[in-house]
VONUMI-127207 format. One line per 4 residues: their letters; for each residue x, y, z of N, C-alpha, C. Coordinates in Angstrom, 2 decimals. Atoms other than C-alpha are relative to their C-alpha. Layout:
% VONUMI-127207
a	X,Y,Z,X,Y,Z,X,Y,Z; ...
END
This chain:
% VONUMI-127207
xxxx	0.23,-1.00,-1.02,-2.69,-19.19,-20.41,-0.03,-0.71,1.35; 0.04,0.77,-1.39,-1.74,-20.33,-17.10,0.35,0.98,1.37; 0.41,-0.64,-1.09,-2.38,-17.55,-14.96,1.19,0.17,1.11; -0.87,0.19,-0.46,0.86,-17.95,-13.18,0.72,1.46,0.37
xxxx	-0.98,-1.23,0.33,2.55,-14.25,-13.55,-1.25,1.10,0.23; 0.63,-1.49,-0.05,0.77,-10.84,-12.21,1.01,0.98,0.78; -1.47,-0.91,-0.64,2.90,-8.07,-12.06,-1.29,1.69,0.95; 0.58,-1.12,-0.81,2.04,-5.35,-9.45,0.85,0.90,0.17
xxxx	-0.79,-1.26,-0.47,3.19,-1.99,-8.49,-0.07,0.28,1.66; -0.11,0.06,-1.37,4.17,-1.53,-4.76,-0.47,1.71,0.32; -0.07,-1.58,-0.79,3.30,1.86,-2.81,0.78,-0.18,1.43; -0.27,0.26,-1.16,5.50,2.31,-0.27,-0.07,1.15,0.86
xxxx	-0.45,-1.37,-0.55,5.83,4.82,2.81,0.85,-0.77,0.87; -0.49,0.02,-1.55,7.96,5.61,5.83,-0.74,0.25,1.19; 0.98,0.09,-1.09,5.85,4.40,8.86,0.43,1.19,1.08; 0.06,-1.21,-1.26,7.24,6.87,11.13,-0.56,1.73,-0.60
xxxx	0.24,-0.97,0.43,6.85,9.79,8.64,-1.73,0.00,0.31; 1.94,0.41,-0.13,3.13,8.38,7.76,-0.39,0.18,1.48; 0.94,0.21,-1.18,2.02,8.03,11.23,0.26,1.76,0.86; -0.59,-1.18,-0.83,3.75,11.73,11.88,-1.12,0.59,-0.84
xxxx	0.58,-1.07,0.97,1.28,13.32,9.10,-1.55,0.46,0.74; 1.62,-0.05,-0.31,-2.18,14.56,10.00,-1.06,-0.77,-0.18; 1.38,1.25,0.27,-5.01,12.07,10.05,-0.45,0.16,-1.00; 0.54,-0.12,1.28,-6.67,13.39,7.30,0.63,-0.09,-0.96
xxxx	-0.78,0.49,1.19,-3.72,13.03,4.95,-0.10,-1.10,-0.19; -0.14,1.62,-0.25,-3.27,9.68,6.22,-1.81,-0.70,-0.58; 0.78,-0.05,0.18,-6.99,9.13,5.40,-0.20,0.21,-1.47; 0.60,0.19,1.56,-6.70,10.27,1.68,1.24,-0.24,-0.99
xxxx	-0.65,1.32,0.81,-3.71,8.32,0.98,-0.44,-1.43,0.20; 0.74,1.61,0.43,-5.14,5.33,1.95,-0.82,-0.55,-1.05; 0.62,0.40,1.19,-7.72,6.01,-0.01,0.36,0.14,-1.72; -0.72,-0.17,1.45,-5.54,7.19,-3.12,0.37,-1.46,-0.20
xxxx	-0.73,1.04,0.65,-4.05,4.12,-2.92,-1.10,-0.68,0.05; 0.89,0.99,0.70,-7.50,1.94,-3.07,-0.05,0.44,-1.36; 0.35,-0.30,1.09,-7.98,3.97,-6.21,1.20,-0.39,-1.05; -0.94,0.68,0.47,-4.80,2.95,-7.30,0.25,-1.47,-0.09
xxxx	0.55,2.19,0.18,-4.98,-0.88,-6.89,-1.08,-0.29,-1.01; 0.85,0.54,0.65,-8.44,-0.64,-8.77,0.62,0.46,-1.14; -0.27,-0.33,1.00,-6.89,1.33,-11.33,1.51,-1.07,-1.02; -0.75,1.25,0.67,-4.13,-1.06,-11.87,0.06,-1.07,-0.03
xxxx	0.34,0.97,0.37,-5.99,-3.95,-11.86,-0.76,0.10,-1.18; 0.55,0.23,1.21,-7.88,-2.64,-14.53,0.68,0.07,-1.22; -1.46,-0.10,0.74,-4.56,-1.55,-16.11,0.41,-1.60,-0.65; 0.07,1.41,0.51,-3.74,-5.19,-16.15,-0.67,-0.78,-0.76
xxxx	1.31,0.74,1.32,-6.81,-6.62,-17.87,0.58,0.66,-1.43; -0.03,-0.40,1.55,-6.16,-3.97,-20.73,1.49,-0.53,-0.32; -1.77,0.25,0.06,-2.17,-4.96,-20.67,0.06,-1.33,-0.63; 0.43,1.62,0.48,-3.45,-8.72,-20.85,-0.67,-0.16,-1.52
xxxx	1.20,-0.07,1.28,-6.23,-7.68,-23.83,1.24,0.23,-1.15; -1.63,-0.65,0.78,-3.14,-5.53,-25.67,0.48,-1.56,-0.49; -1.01,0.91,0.08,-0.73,-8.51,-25.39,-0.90,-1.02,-0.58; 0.73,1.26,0.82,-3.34,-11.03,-26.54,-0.27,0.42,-1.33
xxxx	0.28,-0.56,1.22,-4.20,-8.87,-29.40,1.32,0.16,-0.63; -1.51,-0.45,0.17,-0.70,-7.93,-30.16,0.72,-1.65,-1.02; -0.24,1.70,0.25,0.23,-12.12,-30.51,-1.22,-0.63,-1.46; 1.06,0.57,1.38,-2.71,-13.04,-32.52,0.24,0.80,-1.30
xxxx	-0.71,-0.98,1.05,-1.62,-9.93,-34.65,0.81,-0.19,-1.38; -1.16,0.38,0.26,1.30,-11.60,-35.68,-0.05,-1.38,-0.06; 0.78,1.23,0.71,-0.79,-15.00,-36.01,0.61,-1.49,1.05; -0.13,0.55,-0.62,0.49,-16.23,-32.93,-1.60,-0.75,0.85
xxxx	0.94,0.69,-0.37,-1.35,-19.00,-31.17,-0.18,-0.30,2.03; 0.07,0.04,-0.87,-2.86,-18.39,-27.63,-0.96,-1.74,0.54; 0.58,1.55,-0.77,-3.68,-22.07,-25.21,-0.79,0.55,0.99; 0.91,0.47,-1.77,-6.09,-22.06,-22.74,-0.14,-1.08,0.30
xxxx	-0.65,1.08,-0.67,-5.77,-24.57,-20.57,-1.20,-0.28,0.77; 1.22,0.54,-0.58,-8.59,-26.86,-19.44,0.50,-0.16,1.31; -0.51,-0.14,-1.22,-9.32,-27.03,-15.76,0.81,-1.79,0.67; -1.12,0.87,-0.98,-7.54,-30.46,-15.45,1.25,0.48,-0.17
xxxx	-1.19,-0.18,0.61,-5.02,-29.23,-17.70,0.85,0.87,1.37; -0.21,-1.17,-0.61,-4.61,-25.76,-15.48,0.46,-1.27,1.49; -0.31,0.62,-1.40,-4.44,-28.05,-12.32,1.32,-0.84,-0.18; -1.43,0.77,0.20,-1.61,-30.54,-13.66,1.47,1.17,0.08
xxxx	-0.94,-1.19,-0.19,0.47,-26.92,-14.03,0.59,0.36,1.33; 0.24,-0.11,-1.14,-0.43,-26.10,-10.83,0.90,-1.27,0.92; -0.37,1.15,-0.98,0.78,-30.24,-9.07,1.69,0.67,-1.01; -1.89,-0.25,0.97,4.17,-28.82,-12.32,0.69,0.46,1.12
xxxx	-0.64,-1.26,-0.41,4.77,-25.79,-9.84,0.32,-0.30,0.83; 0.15,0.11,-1.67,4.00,-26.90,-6.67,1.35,0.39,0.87; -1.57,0.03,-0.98,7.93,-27.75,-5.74,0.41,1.45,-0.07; -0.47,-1.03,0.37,8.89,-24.45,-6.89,-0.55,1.13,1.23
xxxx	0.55,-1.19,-1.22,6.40,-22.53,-4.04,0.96,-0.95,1.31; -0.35,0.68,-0.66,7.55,-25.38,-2.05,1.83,0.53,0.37; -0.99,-0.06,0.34,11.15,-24.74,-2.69,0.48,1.63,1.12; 0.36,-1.59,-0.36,10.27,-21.05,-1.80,0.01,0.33,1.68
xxxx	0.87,-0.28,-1.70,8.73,-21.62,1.92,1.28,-0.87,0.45; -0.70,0.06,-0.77,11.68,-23.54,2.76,1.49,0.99,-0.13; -1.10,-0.85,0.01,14.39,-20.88,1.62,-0.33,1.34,0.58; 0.15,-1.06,-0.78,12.79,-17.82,3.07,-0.98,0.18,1.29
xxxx	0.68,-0.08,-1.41,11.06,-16.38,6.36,-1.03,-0.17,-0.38; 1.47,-0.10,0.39,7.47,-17.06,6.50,-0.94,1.16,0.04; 0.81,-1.25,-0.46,6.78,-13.44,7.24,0.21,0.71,-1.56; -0.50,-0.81,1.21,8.41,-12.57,4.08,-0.77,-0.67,-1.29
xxxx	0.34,0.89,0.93,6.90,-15.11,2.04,-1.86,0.76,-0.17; 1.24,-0.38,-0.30,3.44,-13.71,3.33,-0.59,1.23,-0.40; -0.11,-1.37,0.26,4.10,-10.10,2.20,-0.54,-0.31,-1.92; 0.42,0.30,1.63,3.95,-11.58,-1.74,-0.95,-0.80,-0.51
xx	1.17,1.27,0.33,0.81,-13.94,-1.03,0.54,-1.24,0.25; -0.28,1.39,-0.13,2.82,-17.03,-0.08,-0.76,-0.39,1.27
END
């Protein structure tokens, strides 16, 4: 388990529409969408639980990875983010957590 991979769902709008709507809409989509982020982070945990259960099922064998271990992964990847920040904009990179 090396923590590496979380998949998310995007919400998107059109800023000119959005900013054309009534405040109070604008106001309880924002908040739809906090309720949505918590809801699909908790989505994820059970997706993670599933898939771990699912593997062991079938007598597969899950690693956890001690924290030097997890960190040596981490110095594995590095070039790869690295790789990343010099092929795209830094504004763009910033949008996915880089």
């Amino acid at each position: 388990m090396t923590n590496q991979h979380y998949q998310n769902r995007q919400v998107f709008v059109h800023r000119t529409s959005f900013d054309a709507w009534p405040k109070a809409l604008q106001e309880e989509m924002r908040a739809a969408v906090k309720d949505a982020i918590i809801f699909q982070r908790e989505l994820h945990l059970k997706e993670d639980d599933d898939a771990m259960a699912a593997i062991r099922g079938e007598r597969g064998e899950i690693v956890a990875l001690s924290a030097q271990e997890h960190e040596a992964f981490v110095r594995a990847v590095t070039p790869i983010y690295d790789e990343a920040r010099r092929q795209y904009p830094r504004d763009l990179l910033r949008l996915v957590g880089l």
